[in-house]
C-alpha positions in Angstrom: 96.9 62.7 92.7 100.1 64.6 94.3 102.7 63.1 95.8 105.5 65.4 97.6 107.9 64.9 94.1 107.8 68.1 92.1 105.9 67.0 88.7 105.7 68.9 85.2 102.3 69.1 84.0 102.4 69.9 80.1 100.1 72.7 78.7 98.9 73.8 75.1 100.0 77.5 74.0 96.7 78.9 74.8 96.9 78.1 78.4 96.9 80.8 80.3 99.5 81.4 82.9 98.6 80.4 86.5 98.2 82.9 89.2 101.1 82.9 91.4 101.5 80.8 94.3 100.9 82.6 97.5 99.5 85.5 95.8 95.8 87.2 96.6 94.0 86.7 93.3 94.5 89.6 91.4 92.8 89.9 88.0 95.1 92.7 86.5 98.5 90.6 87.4 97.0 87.5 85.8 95.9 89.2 82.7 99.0 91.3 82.1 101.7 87.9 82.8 99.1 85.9 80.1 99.5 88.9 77.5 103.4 89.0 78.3 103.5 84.9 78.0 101.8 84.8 75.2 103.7 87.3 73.2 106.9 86.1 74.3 105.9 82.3 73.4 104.5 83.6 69.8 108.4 85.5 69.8 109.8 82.7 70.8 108.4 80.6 68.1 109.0 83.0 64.8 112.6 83.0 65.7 112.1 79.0 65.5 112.8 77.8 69.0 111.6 74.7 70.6 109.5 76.1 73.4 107.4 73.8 75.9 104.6 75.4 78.3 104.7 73.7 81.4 103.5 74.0 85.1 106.2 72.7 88.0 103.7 71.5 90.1 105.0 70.9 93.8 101.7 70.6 95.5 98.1 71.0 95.4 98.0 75.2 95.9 100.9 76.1 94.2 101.8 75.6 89.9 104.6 77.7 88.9 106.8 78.5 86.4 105.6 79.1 82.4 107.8 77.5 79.7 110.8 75.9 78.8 113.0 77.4 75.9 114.3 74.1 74.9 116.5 76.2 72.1 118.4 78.0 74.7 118.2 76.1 77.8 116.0 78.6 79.9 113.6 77.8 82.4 111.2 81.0 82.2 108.4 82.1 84.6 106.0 85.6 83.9 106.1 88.0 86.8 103.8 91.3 87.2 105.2 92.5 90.9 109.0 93.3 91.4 108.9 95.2 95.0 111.3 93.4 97.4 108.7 91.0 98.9 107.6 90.2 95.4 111.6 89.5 94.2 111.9 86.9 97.2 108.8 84.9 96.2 109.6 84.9 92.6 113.1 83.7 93.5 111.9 81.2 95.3 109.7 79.7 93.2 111.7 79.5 90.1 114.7 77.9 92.0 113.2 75.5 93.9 111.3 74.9 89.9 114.8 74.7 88.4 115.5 71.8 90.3 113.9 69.6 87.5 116.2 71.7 85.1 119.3 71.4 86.6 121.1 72.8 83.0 118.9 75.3 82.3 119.1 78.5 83.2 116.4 81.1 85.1 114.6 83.7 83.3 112.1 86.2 84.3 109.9 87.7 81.9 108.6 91.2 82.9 105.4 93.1 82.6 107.2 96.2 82.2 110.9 97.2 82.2 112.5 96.6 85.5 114.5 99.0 87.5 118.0 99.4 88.6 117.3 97.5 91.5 115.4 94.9 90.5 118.2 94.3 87.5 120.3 94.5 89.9 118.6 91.6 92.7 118.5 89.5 89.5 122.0 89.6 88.3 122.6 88.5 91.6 121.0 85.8 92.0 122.2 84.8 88.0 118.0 85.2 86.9 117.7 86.6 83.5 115.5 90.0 82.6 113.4 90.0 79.6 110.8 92.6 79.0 108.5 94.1 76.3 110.0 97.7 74.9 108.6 99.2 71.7 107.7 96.0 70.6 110.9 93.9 70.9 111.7 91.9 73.6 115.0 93.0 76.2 117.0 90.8 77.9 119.1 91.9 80.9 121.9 88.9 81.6 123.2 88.2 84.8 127.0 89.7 85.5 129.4 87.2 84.6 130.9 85.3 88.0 133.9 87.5 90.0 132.4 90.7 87.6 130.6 91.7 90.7 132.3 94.2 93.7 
């Protein structure tokens, strides 16, 4: 049953992440966010933070978002895409997510490392980059408020 309330529905750490709302299916994107999700949750973990995997479910169609780093307060979601078009729909979803985690702040976590712009459209908009590199994980934090031109 759905009802037009956002919901969490809880997952077990082999769930895979969900394909992206609004998205065609594509197999690649799917299997490259689950590898990054389940490396970072396995990360996560060994450095002993609490770490719930979720779904914000807002309807039917659409299940978004991928885990809640209770340790730090971060709402995270895994993203493959990051042209423009792909920015704006990830930016959507995981604010109109973090309304059930009004504290908490918004993370991305990357396929690949991002470029200058997509750091940049992040910062922004105060979303956190992390990404595999050389087998750690980076994180890219938003410019502090009245840092930016």
């Amino acid at each position: 049953m759905f009802t037009d309330r956002p919901h969490l529905a809880y997952l077990g750490p082999c769930d895979p992440a969900r394909p992206q709302p609004g998205r065609a299916p594509d197999e690649e994107a799917d299997r490259l966010e689950n590898t990054v999700l389940s490396a970072y949750l396995a990360h996560l973990e060994a450095e002993g933070h609490r770490v719930v995997r979720h779904r914000v479910v807002t309807a039917p169609e659409l299940a978004s978002t991928d885990l809640v780093d209770a340790t730090t307060d971060e709402l995270v979601m895994a993203w493959h895409r990051t042209h423009y078009l792909a920015l704006i729909a990830a930016l959507g979803v995981i604010s109109d997510c973090a309304r059930l985690f009004p504290r908490h702040r918004r993370a991305l976590l990357l396929t690949t490392a991002p470029g200058t712009f997509v750091q940049d459209f992040l910062s922004y908009h105060k979303i956190i980059a992390i990404w595999p590199e050389n087998g750690v994980f980076v994180r890219a934090e938003p410019e502090p408020e009245g840092s930016a031109p």
